[in-house]
N, C-alpha and C positions, 0 to 999 in steps of 0.2 A: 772655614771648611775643614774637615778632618784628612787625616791622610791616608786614612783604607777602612771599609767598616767589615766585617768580617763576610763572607762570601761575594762580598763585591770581585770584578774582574779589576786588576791594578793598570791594564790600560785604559779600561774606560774611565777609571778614576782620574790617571792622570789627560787624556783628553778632555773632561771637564774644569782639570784645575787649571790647564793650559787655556783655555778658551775663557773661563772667568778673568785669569790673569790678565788677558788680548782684551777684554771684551767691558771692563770696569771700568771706573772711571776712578781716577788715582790722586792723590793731592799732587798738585804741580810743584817739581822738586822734590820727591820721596823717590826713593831708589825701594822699587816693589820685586822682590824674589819668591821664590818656593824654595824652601828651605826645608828635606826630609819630609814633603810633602804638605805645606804647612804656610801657606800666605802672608809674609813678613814684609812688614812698609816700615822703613828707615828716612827719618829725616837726610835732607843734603850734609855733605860733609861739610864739615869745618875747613878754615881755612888751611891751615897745618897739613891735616889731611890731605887735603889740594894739589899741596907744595912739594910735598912727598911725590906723588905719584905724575906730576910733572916733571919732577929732576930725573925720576926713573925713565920715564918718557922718551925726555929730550935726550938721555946716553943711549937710549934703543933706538934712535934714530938713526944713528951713525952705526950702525951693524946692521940692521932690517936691513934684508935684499927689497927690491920693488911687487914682489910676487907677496909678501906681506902686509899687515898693516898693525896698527898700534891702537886701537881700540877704547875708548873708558865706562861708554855706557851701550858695549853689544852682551847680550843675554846669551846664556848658553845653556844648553838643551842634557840632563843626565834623568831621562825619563824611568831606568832603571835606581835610581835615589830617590825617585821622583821629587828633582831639584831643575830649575830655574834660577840659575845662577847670574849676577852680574857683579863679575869684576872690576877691581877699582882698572885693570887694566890687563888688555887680549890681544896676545899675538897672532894670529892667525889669518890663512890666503886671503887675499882680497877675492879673488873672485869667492870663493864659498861665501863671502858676506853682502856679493853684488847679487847671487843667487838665492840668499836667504829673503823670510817675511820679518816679521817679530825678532826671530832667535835664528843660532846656529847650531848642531849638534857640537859639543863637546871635544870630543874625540878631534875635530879641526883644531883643536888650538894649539900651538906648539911651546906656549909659556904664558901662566896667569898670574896676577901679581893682586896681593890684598892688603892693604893699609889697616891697620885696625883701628875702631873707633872704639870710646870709651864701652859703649852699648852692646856691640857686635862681637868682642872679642873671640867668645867662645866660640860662635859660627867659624871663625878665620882661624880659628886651632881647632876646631875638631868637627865639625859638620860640612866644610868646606871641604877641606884637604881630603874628608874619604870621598866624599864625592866627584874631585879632579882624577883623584888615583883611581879610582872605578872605570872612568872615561878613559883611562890612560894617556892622560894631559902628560906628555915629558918632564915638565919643569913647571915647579909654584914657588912662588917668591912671596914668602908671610914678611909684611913690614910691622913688627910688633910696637906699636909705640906704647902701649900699656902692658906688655910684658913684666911679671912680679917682681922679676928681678932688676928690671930697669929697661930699657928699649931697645929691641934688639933686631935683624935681620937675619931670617933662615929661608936658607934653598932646600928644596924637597924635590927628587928626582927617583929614578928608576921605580916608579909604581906596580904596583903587584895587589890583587885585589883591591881593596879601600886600602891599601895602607903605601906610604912614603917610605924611602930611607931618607935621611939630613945627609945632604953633602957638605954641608957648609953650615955654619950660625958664629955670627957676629954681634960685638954688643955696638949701638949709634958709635962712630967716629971711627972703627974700624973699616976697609975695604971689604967688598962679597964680591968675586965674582961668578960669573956666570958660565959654564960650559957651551963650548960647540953647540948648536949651530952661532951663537950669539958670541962666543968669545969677551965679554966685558965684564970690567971690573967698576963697579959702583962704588964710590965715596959716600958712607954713611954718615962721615961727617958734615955733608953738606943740608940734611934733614934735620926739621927744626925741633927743636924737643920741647916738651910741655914739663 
């Protein structure tokens, strides 16, 4: 499917890419997104990958109030990118997620966290992040493990149209932490490196 053909309306647009996305039928274990309007099937992550976003996890657990929750595979709704997002990991109310179908709007989530795969990278640095800052997601957490320079962790906060500032970037085995609401400081050296 294309992402807008020229006089088309861009809601109906995205109301059909939404509804094919609900409505297809998807290989079992592909992580299926909209991406800048645009239908992307990603095989399962690796194991690496996994382990990562488990260790991030399990320190979010000890700070998440109960009016939250810790999310891996809830889809998130930025119909202005026309993006269908899922992150490797969403904090956001529980009740907006006992109230959702499919997806949840965006703008619920109060921190998104992306692992990179060798594939995907470019989405999780640049097609992603304008689309959480758009939504005005508080906090994104890129886990770079194919980073150019070597593996790295950055926090991306105060949002302002598509775009992030960096609070923070670490290389693996440094600590990042995280600001208020969440207070935590993550051991990057505990993520496994390739």
């Amino acid at each position: 499917m294309s992402a807008l053909t020229e006089g088309q309306d861009p809601d109906q647009n995205w109301d059909e890419l939404v509804r094919y996305w609900e409505e297809m039928e998807w290989p079992e274990g592909s992580k299926v997104e909209i991406i800048e309007g645009i239908i992307t099937v990603s095989p399962a992550p690796a194991s690496r990958h996994n382990v990562i976003a488990e260790r991030v996890q399990r320190r979010l657990y000890s700070v998440v109030p109960d009016d939250l929750g810790i999310y891996q595979t809830l889809a998130i709704a930025v119909p202005s990118r026309l993006g269908m997002l899922i992150p490797d990991l969403v904090v956001a109310p529980v009740q907006g997620c006992v109230e959702a179908d499919s997806h949840i709007p965006a703008a619920l989530a109060e921190l998104v966290v992306e692992v990179t795969s060798k594939s995907n990278g470019r989405h999780d640095r640049v097609s992603k992040p304008a689309a959480y800052a758009t939504a005005g997601i508080p906090l994104y957490l890129l886990i770079d493990r194919w980073a150019p320079g070597g593996p790295t962790a950055t926090l991306y906060g105060e949002p302002k149209g598509d775009v992030y500032r960096v609070l923070s970037a670490v290389k693996f085995g440094d600590p990042i932490k995280l600001p208020e609401p969440f207070g935590l400081t993550i051991d990057t050296g505990e993520f496994p490196v390739d």
